[in-house]
N, C-alpha and C positions, 0 to 999 in steps of 0.2 A: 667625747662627752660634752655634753651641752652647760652652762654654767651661769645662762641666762636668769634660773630662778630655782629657789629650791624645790627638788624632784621629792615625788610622790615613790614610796617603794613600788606602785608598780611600775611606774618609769623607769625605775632604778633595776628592776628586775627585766626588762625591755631590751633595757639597754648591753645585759650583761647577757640576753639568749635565754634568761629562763621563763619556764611558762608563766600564764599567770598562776595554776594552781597552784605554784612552787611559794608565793607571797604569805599566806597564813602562816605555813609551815615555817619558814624561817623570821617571820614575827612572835613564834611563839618559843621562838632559841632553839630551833631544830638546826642540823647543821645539813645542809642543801647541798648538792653539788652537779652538775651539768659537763658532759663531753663539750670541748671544743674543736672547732676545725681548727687541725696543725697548721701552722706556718710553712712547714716542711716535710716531706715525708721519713725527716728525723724524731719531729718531734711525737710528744706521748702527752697533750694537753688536757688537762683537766680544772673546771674552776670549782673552788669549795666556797659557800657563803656563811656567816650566820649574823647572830647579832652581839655588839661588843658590849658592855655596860658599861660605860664611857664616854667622855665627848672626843670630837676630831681631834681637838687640840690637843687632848692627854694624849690620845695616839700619834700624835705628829711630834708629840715631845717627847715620848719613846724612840722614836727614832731618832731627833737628834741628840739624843742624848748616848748614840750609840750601842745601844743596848739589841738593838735588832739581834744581833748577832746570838746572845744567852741564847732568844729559844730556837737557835738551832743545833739538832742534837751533835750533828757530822763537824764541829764548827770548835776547833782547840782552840784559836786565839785569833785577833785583829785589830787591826789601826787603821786609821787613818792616814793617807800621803801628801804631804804639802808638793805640788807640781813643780815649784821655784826650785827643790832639793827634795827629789824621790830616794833617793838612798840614803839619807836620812832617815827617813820614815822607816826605811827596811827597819833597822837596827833591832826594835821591837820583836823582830822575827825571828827569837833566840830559841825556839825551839825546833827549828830545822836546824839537824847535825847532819852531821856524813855518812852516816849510814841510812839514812835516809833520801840524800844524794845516791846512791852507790843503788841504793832500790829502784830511785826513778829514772837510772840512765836505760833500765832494764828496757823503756818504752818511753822515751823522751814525749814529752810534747811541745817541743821547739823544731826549730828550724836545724839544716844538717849542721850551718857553721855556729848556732850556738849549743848542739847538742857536743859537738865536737869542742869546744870551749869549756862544757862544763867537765867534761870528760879529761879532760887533760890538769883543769885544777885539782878534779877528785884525787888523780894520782899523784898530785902534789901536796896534800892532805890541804887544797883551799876550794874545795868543791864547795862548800856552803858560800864563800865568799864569791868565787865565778856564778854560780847561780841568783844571788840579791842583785850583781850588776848586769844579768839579765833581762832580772825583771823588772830593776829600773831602767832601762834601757825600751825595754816594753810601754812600758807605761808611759813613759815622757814621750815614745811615736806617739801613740794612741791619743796622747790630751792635745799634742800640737797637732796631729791629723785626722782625729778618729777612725775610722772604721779603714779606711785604706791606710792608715798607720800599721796594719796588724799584720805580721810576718806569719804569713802558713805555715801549718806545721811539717815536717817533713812526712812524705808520704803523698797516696791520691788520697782526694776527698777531707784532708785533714784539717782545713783552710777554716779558722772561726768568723770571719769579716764573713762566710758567704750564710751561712747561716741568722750572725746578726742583720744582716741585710734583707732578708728574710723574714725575721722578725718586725724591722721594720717595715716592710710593704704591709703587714698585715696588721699595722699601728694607723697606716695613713688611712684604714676603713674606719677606725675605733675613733679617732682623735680627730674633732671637730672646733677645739678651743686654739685658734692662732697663737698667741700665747706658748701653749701647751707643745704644740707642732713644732714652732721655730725651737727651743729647748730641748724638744726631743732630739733633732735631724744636725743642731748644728757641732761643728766640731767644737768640744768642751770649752778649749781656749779660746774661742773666738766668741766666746757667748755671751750678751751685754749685762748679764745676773750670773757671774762668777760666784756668789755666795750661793748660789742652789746646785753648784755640781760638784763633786768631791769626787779624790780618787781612796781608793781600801784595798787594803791585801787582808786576805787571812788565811791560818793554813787548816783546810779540815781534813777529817779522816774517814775514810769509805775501806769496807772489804779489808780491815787494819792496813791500810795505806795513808800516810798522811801526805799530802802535798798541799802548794803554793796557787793561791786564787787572787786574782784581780780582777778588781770589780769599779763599775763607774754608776754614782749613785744623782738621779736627779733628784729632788724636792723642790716642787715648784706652788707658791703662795698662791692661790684663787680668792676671788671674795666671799664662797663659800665653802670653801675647802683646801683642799691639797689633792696633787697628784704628784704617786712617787713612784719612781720608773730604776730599777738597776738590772744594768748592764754586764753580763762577766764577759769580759772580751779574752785573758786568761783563765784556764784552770785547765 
């Protein structure tokens, strides 16, 4: 996206794949939505539009303020991880108990030697505490190496780096603000505006399964806006 000048909605609508008759419609608060081409023949992509009643900056203050997370419904609890001391940050994560461990060894999504790890804590009634030093364990690869930080899941095809990787080839079409590029691509730790990446955990609930998500959140300042990019590398 271009940030040279402020965009006209049909630019804006150009920009995003949709038609132009798609422009009245979602100026007049309709809520618009357009197929996109997958990244993968995993993904199921779809973009929704409308119009917020708000400025950027109150939305951009919703987000740092955390709050993202309320409107989502699958979405029990979340924090924030300081990268210096990631298991710290877990602690917050007092609503994973052991039976809840004991459910997701059913189909791990780790690797054999930490599914194997978690599995020997559980029978030691410290399966919630082998599982947080997983996932800080994850998390601190990830920020010091990014995307080749990511331990494949056990099994074929079960690898998340190959996916995100993925998603970013099909960013390098989208994203035209250098800036924006370098933030996107680089490994989190090495990035010279530390204050626009953040790492999050939270635990949501699908199909009444609750489990453990890590996410990597960019917000990056433009002079006419914002661009905000998150990452799940686990879940």
């Amino acid at each position: 996206m271009s940030w040279r000048g402020r965009s006209t909605p049909e630019e804006v609508a150009t920009r995003l794949g949709f038609p132009p008759s798609s422009v009245e419609s979602f100026l007049k608060g309709e809520v618009v939505t357009q197929e996109l081409d997958a990244s993968n023949d995993k993904d199921l992509s779809l973009l929704v539009v409308t119009v917020a009643d708000t400025t950027v900056d109150k939305l951009f203050e919703l987000a740092e303020q955390e709050r993202v997370h309320e409107i989502q419904a699958a979405t029990i609890s979340a924090g924030v991880l300081d990268p210096s001391d990631v298991a710290a940050g877990l602690d917050g994560m007092d609503l994973l108990d052991e039976d809840t461990v004991k459910s997701l060894l059913k189909n791990p999504f780790m690797s054999k030697a930490e599914a194997k790890e978690l599995r020997d804590g559980h029978k030691n009634g410290r399966g919630v505490e082998a599982y947080k030093r997983i996932l800080a364990d994850r998390a601190t690869a990830y920020w010091e190496n990014g995307l080749d930080g990511i331990v494949p899941y056990d099994g074929k095809g079960r690898d998340p780096s190959t996916d995100l990787k993925s998603a970013n080839d099909a960013a390098l079409k989208a994203v035209t603000d250098p800036v924006v590029h370098e933030e996107v691509f680089v490994i989190p730790s090495r990035s010279q505006n530390p204050e626009w990446h953040k790492l999050k955990w939270a635990l949501q609930k699908g199909n009444d399964q609750m489990a453990p998500v890590l996410s990597h959140t960019i917000r990056i300042k433009r002079e006419l806006g914002y661009v905000g990019v998150t990452r799940t590398f686990y879940s």
